[in-house]
C-alpha positions as CSV (number, residue, x, y, z in Angstrom):
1,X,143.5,91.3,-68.7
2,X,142.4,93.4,-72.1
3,X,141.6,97.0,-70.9
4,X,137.9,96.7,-71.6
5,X,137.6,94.0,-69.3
6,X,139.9,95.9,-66.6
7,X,137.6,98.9,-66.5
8,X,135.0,97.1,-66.0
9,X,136.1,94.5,-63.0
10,X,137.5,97.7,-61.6
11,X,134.2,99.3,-61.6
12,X,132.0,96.7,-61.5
13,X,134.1,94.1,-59.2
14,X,134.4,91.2,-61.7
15,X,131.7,91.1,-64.2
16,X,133.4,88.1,-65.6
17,X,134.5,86.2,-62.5
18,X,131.0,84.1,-62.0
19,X,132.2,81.9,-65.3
20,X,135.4,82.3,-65.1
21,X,135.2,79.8,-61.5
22,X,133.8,77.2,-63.6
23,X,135.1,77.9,-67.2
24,X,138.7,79.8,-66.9
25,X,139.6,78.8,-70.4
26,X,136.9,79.9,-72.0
27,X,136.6,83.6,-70.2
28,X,140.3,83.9,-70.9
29,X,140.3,83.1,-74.3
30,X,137.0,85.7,-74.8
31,X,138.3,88.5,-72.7
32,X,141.1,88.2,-75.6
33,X,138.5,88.3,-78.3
34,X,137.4,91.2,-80.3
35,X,133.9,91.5,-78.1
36,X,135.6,91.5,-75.0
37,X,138.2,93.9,-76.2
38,X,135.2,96.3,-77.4
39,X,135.4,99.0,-75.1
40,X,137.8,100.4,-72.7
41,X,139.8,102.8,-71.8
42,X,141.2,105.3,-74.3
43,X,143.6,103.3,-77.0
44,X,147.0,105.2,-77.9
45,X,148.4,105.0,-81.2
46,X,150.8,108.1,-83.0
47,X,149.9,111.6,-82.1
48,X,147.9,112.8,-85.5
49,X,146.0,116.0,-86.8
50,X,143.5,115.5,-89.4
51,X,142.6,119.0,-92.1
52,X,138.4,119.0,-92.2
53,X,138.3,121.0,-96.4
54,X,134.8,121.9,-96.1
55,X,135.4,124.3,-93.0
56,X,138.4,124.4,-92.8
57,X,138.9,123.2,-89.1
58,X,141.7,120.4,-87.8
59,X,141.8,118.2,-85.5
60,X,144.6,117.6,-83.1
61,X,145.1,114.2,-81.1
62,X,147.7,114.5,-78.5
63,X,149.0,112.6,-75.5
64,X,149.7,114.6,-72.7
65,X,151.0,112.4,-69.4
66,X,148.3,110.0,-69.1
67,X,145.8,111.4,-71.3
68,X,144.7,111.4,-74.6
69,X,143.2,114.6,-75.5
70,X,141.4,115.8,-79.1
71,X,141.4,119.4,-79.8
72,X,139.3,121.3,-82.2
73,X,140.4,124.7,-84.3
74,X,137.7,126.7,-86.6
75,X,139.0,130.2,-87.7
76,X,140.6,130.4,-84.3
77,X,138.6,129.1,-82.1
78,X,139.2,125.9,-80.2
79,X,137.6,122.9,-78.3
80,X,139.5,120.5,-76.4
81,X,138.8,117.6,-74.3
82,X,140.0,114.8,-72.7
83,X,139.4,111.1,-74.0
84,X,137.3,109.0,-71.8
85,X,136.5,106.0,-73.9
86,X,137.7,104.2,-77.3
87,X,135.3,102.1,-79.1
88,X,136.3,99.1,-81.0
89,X,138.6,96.5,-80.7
90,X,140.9,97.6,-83.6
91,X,140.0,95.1,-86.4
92,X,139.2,98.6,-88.6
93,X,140.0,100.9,-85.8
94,X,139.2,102.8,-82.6
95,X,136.5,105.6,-81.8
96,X,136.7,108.0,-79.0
97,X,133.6,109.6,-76.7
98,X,134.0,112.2,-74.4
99,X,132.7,113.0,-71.4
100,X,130.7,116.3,-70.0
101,X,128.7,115.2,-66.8
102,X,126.3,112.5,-67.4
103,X,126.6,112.8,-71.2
104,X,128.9,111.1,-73.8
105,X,129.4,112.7,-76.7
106,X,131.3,111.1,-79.7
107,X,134.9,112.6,-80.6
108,X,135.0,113.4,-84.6
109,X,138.5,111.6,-85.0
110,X,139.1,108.2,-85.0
111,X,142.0,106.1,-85.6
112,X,142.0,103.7,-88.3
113,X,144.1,100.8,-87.5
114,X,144.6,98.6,-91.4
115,X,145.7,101.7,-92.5
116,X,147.7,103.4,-89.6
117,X,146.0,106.8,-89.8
118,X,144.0,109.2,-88.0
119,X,140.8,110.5,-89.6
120,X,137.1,111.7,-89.3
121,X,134.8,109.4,-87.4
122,X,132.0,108.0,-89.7
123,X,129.3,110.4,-89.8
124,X,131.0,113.4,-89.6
125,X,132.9,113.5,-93.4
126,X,130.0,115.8,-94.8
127,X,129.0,118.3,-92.0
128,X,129.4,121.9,-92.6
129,X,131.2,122.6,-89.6
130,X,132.8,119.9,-86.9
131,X,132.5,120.0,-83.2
132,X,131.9,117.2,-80.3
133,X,128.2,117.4,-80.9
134,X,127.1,113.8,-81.8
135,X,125.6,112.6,-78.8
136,X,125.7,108.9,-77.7
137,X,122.3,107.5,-76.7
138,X,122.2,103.8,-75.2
139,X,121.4,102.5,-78.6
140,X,124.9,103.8,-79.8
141,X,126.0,101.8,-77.0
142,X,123.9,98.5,-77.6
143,X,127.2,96.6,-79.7
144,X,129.9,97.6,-77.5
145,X,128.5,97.1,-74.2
146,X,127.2,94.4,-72.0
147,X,125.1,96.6,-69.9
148,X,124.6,100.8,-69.3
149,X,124.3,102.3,-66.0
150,X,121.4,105.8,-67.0
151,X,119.6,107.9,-65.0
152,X,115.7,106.7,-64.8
153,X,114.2,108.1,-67.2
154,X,116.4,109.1,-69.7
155,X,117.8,107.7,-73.0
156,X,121.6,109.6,-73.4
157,X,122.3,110.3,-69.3
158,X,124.2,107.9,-67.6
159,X,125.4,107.4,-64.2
160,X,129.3,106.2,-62.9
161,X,130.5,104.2,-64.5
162,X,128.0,104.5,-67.9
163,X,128.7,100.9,-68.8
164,X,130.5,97.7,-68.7
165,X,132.0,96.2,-71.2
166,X,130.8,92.8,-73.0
167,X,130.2,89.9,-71.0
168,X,129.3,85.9,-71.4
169,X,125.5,86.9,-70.9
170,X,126.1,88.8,-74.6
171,X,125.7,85.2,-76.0
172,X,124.6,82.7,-73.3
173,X,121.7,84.6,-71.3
174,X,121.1,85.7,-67.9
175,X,123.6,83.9,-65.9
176,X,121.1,84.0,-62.7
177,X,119.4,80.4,-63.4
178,X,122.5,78.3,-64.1
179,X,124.6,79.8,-61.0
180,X,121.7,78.5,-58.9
181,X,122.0,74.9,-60.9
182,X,125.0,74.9,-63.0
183,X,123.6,72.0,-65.3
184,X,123.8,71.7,-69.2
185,X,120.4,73.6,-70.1
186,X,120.2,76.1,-67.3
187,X,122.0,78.4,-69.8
188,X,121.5,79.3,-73.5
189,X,124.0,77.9,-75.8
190,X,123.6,79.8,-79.2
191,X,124.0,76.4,-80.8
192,X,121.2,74.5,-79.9
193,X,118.2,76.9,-80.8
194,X,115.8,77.4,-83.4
195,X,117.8,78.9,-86.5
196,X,116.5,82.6,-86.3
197,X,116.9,82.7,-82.5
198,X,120.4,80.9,-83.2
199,X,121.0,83.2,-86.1
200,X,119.8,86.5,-83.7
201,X,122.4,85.9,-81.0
202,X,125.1,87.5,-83.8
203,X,122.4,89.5,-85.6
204,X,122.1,91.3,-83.0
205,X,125.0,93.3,-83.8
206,X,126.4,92.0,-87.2
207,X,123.3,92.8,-89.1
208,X,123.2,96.2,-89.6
209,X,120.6,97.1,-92.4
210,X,118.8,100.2,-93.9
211,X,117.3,100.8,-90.7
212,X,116.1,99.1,-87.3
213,X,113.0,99.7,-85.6
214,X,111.9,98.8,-82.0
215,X,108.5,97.4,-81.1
216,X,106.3,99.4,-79.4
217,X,107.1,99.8,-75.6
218,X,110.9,98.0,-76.1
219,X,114.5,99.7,-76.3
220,X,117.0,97.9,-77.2
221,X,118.6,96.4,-74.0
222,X,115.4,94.0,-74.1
223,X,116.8,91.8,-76.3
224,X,118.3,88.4,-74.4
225,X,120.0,85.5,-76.5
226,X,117.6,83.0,-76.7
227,X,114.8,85.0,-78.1
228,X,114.4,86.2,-81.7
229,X,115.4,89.8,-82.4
230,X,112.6,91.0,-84.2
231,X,111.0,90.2,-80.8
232,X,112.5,93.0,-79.6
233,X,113.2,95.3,-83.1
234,X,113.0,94.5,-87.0
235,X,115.8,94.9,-89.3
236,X,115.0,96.3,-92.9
237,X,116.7,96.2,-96.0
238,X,116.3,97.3,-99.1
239,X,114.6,94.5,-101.1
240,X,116.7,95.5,-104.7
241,X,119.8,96.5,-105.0
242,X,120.9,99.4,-102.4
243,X,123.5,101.9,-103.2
244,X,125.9,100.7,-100.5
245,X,127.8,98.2,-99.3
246,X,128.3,98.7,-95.4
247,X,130.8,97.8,-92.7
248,X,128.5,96.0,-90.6
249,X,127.5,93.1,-93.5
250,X,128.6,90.0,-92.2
251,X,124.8,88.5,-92.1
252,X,123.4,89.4,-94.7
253,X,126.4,88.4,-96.9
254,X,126.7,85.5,-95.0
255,X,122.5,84.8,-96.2
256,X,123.3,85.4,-100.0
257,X,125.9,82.3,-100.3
258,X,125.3,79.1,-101.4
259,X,126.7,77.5,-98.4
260,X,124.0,78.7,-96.0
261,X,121.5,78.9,-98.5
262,X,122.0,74.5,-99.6
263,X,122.7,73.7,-95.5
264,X,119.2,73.6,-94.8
265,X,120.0,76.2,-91.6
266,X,123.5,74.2,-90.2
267,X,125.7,76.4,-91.7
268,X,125.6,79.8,-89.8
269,X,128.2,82.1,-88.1
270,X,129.2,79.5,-85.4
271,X,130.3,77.0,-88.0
272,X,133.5,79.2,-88.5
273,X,133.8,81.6,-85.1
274,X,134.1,80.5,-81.9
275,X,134.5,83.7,-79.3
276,X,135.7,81.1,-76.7
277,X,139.0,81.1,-79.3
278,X,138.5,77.1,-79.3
279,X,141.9,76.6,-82.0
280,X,139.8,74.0,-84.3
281,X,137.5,76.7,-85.3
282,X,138.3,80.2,-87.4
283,X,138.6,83.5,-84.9
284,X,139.4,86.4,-86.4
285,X,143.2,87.2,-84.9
286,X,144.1,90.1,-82.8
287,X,145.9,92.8,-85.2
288,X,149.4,92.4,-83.0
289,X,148.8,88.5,-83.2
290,X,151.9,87.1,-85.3
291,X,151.4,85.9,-88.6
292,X,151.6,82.7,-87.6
293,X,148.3,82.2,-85.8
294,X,146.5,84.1,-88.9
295,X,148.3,81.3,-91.1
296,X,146.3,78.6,-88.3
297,X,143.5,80.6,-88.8
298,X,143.5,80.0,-92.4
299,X,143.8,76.3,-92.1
300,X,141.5,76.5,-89.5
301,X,138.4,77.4,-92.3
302,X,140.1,75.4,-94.4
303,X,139.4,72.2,-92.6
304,X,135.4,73.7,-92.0
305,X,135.2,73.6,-95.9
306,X,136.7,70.2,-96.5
307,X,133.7,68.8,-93.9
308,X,131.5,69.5,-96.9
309,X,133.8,69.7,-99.7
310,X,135.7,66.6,-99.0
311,X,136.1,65.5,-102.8
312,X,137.2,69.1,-103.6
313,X,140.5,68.4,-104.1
314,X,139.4,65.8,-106.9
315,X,138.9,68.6,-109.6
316,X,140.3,71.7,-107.7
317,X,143.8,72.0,-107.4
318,X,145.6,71.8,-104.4
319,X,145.1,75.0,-102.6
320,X,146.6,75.3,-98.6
321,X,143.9,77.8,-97.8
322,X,140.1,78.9,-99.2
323,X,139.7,82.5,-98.1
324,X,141.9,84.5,-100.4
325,X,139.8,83.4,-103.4
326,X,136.6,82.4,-101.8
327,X,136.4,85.5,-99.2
328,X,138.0,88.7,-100.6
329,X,138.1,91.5,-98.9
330,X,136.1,93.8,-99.7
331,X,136.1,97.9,-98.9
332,X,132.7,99.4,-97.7
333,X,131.1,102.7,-98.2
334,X,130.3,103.8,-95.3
335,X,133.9,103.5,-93.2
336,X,136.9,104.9,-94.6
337,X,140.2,103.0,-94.3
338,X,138.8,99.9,-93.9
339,X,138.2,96.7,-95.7
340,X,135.8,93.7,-94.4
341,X,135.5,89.7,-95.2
342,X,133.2,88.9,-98.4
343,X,130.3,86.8,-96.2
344,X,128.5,85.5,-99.4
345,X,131.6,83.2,-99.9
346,X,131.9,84.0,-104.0
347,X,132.8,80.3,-106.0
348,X,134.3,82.3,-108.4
349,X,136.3,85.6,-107.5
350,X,134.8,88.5,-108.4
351,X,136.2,92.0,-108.1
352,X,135.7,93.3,-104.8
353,X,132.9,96.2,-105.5
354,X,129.4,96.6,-104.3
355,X,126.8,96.9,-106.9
356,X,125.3,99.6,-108.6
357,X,121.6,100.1,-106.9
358,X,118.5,101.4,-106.9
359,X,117.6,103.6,-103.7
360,X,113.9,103.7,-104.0
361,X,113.0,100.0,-103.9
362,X,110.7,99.2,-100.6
363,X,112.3,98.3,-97.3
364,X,112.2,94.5,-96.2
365,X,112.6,93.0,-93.0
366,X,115.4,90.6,-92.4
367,X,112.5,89.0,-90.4
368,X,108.9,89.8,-89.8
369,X,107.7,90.9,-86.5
370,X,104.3,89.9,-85.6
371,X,101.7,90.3,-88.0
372,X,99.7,93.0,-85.9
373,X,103.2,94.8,-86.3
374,X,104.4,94.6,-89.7
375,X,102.6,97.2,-91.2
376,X,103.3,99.8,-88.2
377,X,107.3,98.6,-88.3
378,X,107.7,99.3,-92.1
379,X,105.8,102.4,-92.3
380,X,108.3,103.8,-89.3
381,X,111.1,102.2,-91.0
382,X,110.1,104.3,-94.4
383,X,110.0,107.7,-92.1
384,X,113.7,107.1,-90.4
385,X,114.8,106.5,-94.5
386,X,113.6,109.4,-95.4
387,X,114.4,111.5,-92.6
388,X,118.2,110.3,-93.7
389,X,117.9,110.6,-97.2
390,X,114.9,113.1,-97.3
391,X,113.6,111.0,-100.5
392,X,109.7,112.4,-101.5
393,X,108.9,108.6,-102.2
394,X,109.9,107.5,-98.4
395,X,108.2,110.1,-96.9
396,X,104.4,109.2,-99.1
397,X,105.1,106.2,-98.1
398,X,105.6,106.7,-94.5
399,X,102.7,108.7,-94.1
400,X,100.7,106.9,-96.3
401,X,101.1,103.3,-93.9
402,X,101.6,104.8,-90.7
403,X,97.7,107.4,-91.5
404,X,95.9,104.0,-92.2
405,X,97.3,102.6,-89.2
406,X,94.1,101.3,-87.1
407,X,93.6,104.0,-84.6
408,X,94.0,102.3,-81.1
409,X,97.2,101.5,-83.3
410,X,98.4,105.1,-83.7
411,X,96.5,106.4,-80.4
412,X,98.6,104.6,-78.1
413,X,101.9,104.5,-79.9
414,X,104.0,107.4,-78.9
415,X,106.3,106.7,-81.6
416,X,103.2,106.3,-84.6
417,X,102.0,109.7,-83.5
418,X,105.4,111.2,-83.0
419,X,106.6,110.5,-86.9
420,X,102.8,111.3,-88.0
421,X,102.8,115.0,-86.3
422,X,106.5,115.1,-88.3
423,X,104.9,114.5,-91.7
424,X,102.0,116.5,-91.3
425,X,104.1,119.5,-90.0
426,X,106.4,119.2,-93.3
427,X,102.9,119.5,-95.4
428,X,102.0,122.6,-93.4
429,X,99.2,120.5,-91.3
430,X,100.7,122.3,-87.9
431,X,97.1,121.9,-85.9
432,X,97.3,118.1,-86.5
433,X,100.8,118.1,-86.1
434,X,100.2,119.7,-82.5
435,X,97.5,117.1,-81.5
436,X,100.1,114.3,-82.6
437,X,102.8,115.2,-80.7
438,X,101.2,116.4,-77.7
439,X,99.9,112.8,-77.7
440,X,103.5,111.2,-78.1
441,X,104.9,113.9,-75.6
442,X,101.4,113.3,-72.9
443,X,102.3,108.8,-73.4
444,X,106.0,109.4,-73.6
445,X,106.8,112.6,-70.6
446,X,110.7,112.1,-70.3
447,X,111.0,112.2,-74.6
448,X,112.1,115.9,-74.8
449,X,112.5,115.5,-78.4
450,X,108.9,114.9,-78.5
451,X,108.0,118.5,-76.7
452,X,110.9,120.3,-79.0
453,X,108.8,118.9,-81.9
454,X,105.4,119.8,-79.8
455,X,107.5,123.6,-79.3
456,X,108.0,123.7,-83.2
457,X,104.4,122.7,-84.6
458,X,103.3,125.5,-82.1
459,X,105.7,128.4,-83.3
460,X,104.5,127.7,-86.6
461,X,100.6,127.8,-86.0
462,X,101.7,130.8,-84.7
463,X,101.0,130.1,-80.7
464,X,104.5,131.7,-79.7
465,X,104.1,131.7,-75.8
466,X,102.9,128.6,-75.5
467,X,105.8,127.3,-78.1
468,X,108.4,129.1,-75.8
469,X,107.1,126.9,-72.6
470,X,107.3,124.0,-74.5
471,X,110.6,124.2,-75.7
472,X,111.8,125.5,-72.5
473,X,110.0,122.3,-70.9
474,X,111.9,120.1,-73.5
475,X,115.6,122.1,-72.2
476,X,114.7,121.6,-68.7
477,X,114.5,117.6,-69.4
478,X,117.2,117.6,-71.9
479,X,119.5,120.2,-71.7
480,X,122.5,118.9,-74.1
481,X,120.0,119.1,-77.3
482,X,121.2,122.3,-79.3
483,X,118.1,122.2,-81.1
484,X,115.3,123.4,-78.9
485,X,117.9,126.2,-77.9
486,X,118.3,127.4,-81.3
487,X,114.5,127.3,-82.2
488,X,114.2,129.6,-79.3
489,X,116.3,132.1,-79.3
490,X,114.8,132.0,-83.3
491,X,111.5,132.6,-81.8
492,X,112.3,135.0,-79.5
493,X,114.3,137.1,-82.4
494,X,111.2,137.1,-84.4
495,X,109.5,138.9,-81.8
496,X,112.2,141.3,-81.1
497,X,113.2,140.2,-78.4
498,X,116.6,140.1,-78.7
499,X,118.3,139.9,-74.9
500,X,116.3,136.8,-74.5
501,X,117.1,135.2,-78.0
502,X,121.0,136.2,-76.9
503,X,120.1,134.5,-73.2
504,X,118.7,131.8,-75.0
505,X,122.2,130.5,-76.7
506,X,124.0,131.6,-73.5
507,X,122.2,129.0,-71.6
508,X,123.6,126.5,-74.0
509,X,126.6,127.4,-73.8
510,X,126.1,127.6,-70.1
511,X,126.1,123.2,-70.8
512,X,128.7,123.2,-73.4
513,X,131.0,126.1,-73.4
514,X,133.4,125.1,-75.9
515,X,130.6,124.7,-78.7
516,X,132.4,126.5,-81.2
517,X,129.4,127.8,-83.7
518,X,128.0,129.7,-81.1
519,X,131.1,131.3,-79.6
């Protein structure tokens, strides 16, 4: 049994076993795909140690007996911790995520397997300084995992174990209904719906975009196959050309060729991959699978193109395989050491480079949501752009949608009045700022990011005690956010208090004592 799948029977006694009664073939042949090798128990490759130039740190990855352990260095000081996940299946490579109570925080090496090298995890290339700080929230999780075990309440704090791994559900649907009447049609099979809930079944996790955005009142563990996605969240991309071409493509690629585009919706993701690792259609190989099956493979999509193409061979010459011309790879910019499948299925080969684009071109959704969201969805989608790229034009607009928002719209959206109190505290408007996010903060009580923003706008209007409850409201909730500490002990130091500003960062460290910035 793949190691994803053994952590999880042995924590969760068999998530797998319900089908596998009825369908052994099937569960066997997806417990060996990439999905149901997506997460597990820590992968083992070389020992490595990876230089970070811009501070000057390194990163150690060691085995030592049974564990894999990553250790941190900056001028002499050190972190070190023991592996408790990998992420990924090894197609480009393998994350890492720590543990430290009920939080997971994500390690800054990864191992890159098409190239056979360790490295920094995406994300981290252009920080100042390293350390375990990115924090994994259950939408980090949302591709890897069929299900997450958190506290009530919370977002990033999860219980024992924090998740299983992938399951038949991911695909086919609550299983509940057909175990009770195990009939064709109890169950969803991807293939026989509508073409954007078809389509949303992979989208779900091969469509990555500029940006997502969730509905109002949904997270992201709503979403069941059968329904549309943007039921749940909207994809955007950029409607012109966009500056990057990214690891996680495969859709909208896929949307640009002329296959899907002249199939009239038939030709979609399930016309090539099968999961179930059925041998007449294309999976895409294990890494340690022999050359052999990736030589079937080819053949395999060979065969898919000759059920159009079948006079091809009349004015092409004879070729044994399509993909090496018709799907290069191609290397993205946004994961090192890596190269994916060209989706848009060129006629002619072209050279294997994204294009040149423009940055500032609006956002546009893969699909709409429904039309008493659209205009709320885009304006947040503008405000998490810009709070990435921190472009003037993203932020007018965001604030410019999201102010002439109806307002019962804004009122009773947490996340509208959140994102509006951020704009108007970057213009200097901190008393509207305050009445925004006390709103977002009174709607949403468990968000401490929404009280460390309530904290902030306070400070700066100049209400310092009530700004020091606040953010000392928002530690109590959340204590692993560095944030709210730092802005404290800031405030306090402005006032000259200088035991408590020094208390302050002790009580962080108190959560993680091997942060290395503030030792």
């Amino acid at each position: 049994m793949a190691p994803a799948l053994l952590l999880g029977c042995l924590a969760m006694g068999g998530a797998e076993q319900p089908c596998a009664r009825c369908h052994p073939s099937e569960t066997a042949a997806f417990e060996r795909s990439p999905m149901g090798r997506s997460v597990g128990a820590p992968s083992v490759f070389a020992e490595g140690r990876i230089v970070h130039k811009l501070s000057g740190s390194t990163i150690t990855i060691e085995q030592r007996g049974p564990v894999l352990e990553h250790r941190l260095e900056e001028r002499g000081v050190a972190a070190k911790y023991p592996v408790a996940y990998s992420v990924g299946a090894g197609i480009v490579g393998y994350s890492y995520m720590v543990r430290l109570g009920r939080y997971l925080f994500q390690s800054p090496a990864s191992y890159y397997t098409q190239t056979k090298s360790w490295d920094l995890t995406p994300g981290y290339e252009t920080e100042a300084h390293l350390d375990f700080t990115h924090e994994i929230s259950s939408g980090c999780l949302f591709c890897h995992t069929g299900s997450v075990n958190l506290i009530g309440g919370t977002a990033n704090q999860f219980g024992d174990p924090p998740f299983t791994p992938i399951s038949c559900e991911r695909c086919h649907g609550s299983s509940a209904a057909h175990l009770k009447n195990p009939v064709p049609g109890s169950i969803v099979n991807p293939a026989r719906l509508a073409p954007a809930s078809r389509d949303s079944v992979c989208e779900q996790c091969h469509l990555e975009g500029e940006v997502r955005v969730l509905n109002p009142g949904r997270n992201w563990w709503d979403f069941q196959a059968g329904q549309a996605a943007e039921s749940v969240f909207v994809t955007y991309l950029r409607t012109g050309p966009s500056g990057t071409l990214r690891a996680v493509s495969q859709s909208e690629l896929l949307a640009r060729s002329q296959c899907a585009r002249q199939s009239g919706g038939r030709f979609w993701c399930g016309t090539c991959h099968r999961p179930h690792g059925n041998q007449s259609h294309a999976n895409q190989p294990h890494a340690n699978q022999p050359h052999a099956n990736q030589q079937n493979r080819a053949q395999a999509l060979r065969q898919v193109c000759l059920s159009c193409h079948s006079d091809l061979f009349a004015h092409h010459q004879a070729a044994a395989e399509c993909v090496s011309c018709h799907m290069p790879r191609l290397r993205p910019t946004n994961v090192a050491h890596s190269a994916i499948t060209d989706h848009s299925i060129p006629r002619i080969a072209r050279a294997p480079q994204p294009e040149v684009r423009s940055a500032d071109s609006e956002p546009k959704a893969w699909r709409e949501p429904d039309p008493a969201l659209v205009r709320r969805d885009l304006g947040l989608a503008y405000f998490d752009l810009a709070s990435s790229t921190h472009a003037a034009p993203d932020l007018r607009q965001a604030y410019q949608i999201l102010s002439q928002l109806p307002p019962h719209a804004r009122q009773d959206d947490p996340a509208v009045e959140a994102d509006l109190g951020s704009l108007l505290l970057a213009q200097g408007e901190a008393q509207l700022a305050i009445r925004m996010f006390a709103r977002a903060s009174a709607q949403d009580p468990s968000n401490a990011r929404y009280i460390y923003c309530l904290g902030t706008a306070l400070e700066r209007a100049g209400k310092m005690e009530e700004a020091v409850q606040e953010l000392k409201r928002s530690i109590e909730l959340d204590p692993s956010q560095p944030d709210a500490y730092l802005e404290l002990a800031q405030l306090y130091k402005k006032s000259g208090r200088e035991t408590e500003s020094r208390n302050a960062l002790r009580e962080y460290l108190r959560f993680m004592p091997q942060n290395i910035q503030l030792r």
